[in-house]
N, C-alpha and C positions, 0 to 999 in steps of 0.2 A: 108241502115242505116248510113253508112260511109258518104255520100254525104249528109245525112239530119244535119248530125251531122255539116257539114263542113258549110252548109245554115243558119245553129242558129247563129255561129258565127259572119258570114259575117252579118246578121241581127242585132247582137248588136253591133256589132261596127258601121252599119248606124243610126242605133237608139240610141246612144249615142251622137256623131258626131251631127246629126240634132237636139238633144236636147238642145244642147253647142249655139251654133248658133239662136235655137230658144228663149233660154234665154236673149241674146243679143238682138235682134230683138225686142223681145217683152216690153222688159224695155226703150231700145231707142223710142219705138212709144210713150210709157207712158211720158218718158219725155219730146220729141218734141212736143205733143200737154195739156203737162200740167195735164195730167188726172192723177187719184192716179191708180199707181200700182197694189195695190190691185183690181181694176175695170177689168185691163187687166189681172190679176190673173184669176178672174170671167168670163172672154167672153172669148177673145183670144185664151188665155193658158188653160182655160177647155176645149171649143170645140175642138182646136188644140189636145190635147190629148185624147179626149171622141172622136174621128174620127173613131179608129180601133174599139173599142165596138157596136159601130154605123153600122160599116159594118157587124162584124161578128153577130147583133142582125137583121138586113134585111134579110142576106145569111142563115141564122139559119132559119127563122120562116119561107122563103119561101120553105124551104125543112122540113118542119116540125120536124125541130132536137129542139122541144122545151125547153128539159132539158139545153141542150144549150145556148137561147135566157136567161134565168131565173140567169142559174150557171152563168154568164159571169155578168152580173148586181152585184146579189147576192154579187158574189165571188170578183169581181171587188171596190164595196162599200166598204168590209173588206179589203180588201189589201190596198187600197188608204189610211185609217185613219190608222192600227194599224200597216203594214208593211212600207209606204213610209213615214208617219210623224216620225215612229218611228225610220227608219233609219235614215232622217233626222236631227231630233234633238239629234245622237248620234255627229254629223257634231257640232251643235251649237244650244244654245238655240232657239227656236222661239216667236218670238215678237210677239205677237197678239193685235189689234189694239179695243179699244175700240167699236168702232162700229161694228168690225165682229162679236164682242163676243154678243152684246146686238139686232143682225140683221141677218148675213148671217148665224151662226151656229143655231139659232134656227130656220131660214128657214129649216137648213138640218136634224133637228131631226123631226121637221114637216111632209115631204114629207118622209122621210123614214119609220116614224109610221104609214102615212098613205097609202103606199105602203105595209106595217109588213100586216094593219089591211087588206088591200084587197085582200091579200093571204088567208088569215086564216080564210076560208066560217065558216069550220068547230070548229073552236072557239066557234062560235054563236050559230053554229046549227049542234049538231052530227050526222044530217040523211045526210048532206052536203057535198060534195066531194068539196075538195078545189080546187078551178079553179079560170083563172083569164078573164076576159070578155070583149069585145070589150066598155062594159061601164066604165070597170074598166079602162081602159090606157084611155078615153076619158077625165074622172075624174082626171088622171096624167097630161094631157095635159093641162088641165086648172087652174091647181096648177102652174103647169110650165109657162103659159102666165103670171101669178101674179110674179111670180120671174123675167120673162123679162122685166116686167113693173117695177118691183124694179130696174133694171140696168139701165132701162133708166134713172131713173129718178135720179140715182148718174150721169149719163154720164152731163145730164144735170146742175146739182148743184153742184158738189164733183171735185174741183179741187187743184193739188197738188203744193201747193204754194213754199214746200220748197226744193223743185230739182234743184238746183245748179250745179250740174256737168255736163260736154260736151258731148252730144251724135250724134252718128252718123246722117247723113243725112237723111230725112225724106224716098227717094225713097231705098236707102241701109236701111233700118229698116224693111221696106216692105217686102223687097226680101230675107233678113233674116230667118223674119215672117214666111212667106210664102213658102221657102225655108227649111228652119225647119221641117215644121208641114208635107211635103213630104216627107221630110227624115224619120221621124218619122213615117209617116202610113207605108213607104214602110220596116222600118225596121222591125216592128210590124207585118205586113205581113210576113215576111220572119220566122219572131220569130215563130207564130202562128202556121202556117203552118208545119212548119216543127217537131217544139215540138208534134203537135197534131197529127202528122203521126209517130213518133217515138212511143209517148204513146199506139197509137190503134195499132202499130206491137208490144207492148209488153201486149196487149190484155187489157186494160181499158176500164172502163165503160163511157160511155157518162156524165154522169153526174159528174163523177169524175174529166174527162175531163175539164168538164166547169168550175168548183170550184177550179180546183187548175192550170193546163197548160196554158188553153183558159184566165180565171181572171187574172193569172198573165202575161201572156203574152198581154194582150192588157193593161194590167196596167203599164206597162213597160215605156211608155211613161211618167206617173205622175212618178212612181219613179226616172227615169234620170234626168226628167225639174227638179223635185222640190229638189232632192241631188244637181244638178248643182245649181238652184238659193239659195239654203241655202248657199253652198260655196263660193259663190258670194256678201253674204250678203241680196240677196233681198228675204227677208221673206215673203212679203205681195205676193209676186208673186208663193212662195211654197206653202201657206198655201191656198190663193185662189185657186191657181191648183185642192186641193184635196175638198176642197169645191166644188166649182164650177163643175169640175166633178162628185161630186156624185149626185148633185141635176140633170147635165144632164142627168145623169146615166141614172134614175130614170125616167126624167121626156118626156129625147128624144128618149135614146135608146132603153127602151121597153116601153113608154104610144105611141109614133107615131106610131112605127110597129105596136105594137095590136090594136091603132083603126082603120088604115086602112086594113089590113091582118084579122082580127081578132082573138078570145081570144084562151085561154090555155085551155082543159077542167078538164082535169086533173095533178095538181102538185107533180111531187115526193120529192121534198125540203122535211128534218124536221122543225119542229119550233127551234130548237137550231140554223142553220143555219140562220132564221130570226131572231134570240133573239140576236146572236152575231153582226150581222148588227146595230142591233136595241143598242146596248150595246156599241159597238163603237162611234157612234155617242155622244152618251149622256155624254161617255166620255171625247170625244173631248170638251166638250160644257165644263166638269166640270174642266177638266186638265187649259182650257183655262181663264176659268170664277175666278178662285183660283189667280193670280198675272200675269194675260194678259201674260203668256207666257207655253210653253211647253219645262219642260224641260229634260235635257241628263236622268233624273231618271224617267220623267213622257215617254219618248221616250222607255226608258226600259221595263216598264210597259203594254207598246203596244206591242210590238217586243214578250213579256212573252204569252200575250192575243194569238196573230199568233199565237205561236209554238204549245200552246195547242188546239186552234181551230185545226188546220190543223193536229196534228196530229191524233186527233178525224176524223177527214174526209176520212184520208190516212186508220186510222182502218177500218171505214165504209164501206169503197171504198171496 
């Protein structure tokens, strides 16, 4: 225990450390080639930190620890909006940019409703076991090709005219980048790992696991990049992090595994754990859509949302 204890540690100080570095990196490529921030909020710095959910939703589903593949999504979507915006905006308000509010966040209530509806068999139909199906992640995966084809098509058109300040070298931004986003998975790893074997020697349920250890340990990276880049100033880069990773959430880390692997047949989730997902988002959209910002009191409000979800889960659990 003593030795697992001493590995979390060493894990959040490389996963803090890579996040520092990866925030840097990531705004210098944006400004070297001119593209908005916000873009590389959306690719970059979502994949870059949707990496760990990635792994542990592959390593899950091939050992058929499915509650796992589900909690880590699940639990991960809530933490992102209501635990990492909301720490952030205790940092400083967030800027929200007219077009994320009227484009990227209603992509993310989108794919999350329609992620909510293809759990919930038994909504529809109460002879119905709620399960999710190799058509159902197929169906994700091609919500998810319409949102890549939305980034192109900013990559293509959307460029940031008004970045004025000096940034590093183009091959030093890369290595940054890139450098980062290892520090980060290996931190994450270390975090994961070790949280997740502390928890099962103090006799937790899998499920439990996922929604509160595994989620927030693999979220660990959106919270570090995006408290680091609100500190920094660069809000398009916090705010896209937690977008942009919940749509890959959603759309890579469990629509790829279940169509190639295939589906869940049985879900043990409640609908509250999908309604709070479901609820966070909408909030984000309403927090943001009110004066294009979130602020230290709407950040409150999120932070409120966590304590009482999760304490609900820890009762459950």
């Amino acid at each position: 225990m003593f030795l697992q204890v001493i590995i979390l540690i060493v894990g959040f100080i490389v996963l803090i450390k890579g996040a520092d570095i990866f925030v840097d990196g990531a705004s210098s490529i944006a400004g070297n080639f001119k593209v908005s921030k916000m873009l590389i909020g959306l690719t970059i710095v979502a994949f870059g930190t949707s990496a760990p959910e990635f792994a542990v939703s592959i390593k899950s589903i091939i050992s058929n620890n499915h509650d796992i593949v589900l909690g880590n999504v699940i639990g991960s979507n809530i933490i992102n909006i209501v635990l990492i915006l909301g720490v952030s905006a205790l940092f400083h308000s967030l800027n929200v940019k007219n077009n994320t509010v009227r484009k990227e966040l209603p992509i993310t209530m989108l794919i999350t409703t329609l992620f909510v509806v293809l759990l919930s068999d038994n909504l529809f139909d109460k002879n119905m076991v709620n399960a999710f199906t190799r058509s159902d992640g197929v169906v994700l995966v091609l919500f998810f090709s319409v949102f890549i084809y939305y980034l192109i098509s900013i990559a293509r058109n959307k460029i940031d005219e008004d970045q004025k300040e000096e940034y590093m070298p183009i091959l030093k931004s890369f290595i940054y980048t890139i450098g980062g986003i290892i520090a980060i998975v290996i931190g994450s790893n270390l975090v994961v790992d070790s949280a997740s074997s502390i928890a099962t020697t103090l006799g937790v349920s899998a499920k439990m696991i996922s929604l509160t250890i595994i989620a927030l340990g693999t979220s660990l990276p959106e919270l570090v990049t995006s408290v680091t880049a609100t500190r920094k100033g660069e809000y398009d880069i916090a705010i896209g992090n937690v977008v942009g990773s919940n749509i890959f959430n959603i759309g890579l880390v469990i629509g790829i595994p279940i169509s190639i692997f295939g589906g869940i047949n049985q879900i043990s989730f409640h609908l509250v754990d999908l309604i709070v997902m479901l609820i966070s988002s909408i909030l984000l959209f309403i927090f943001s859509y009110n004066d294009r910002k979130i602020t230290r009191k709407e950040g409150i409000a999120f932070l409120v949302l966590f304590v009482i979800y999760y304490s609900y889960v820890i009762m459950m659990g």
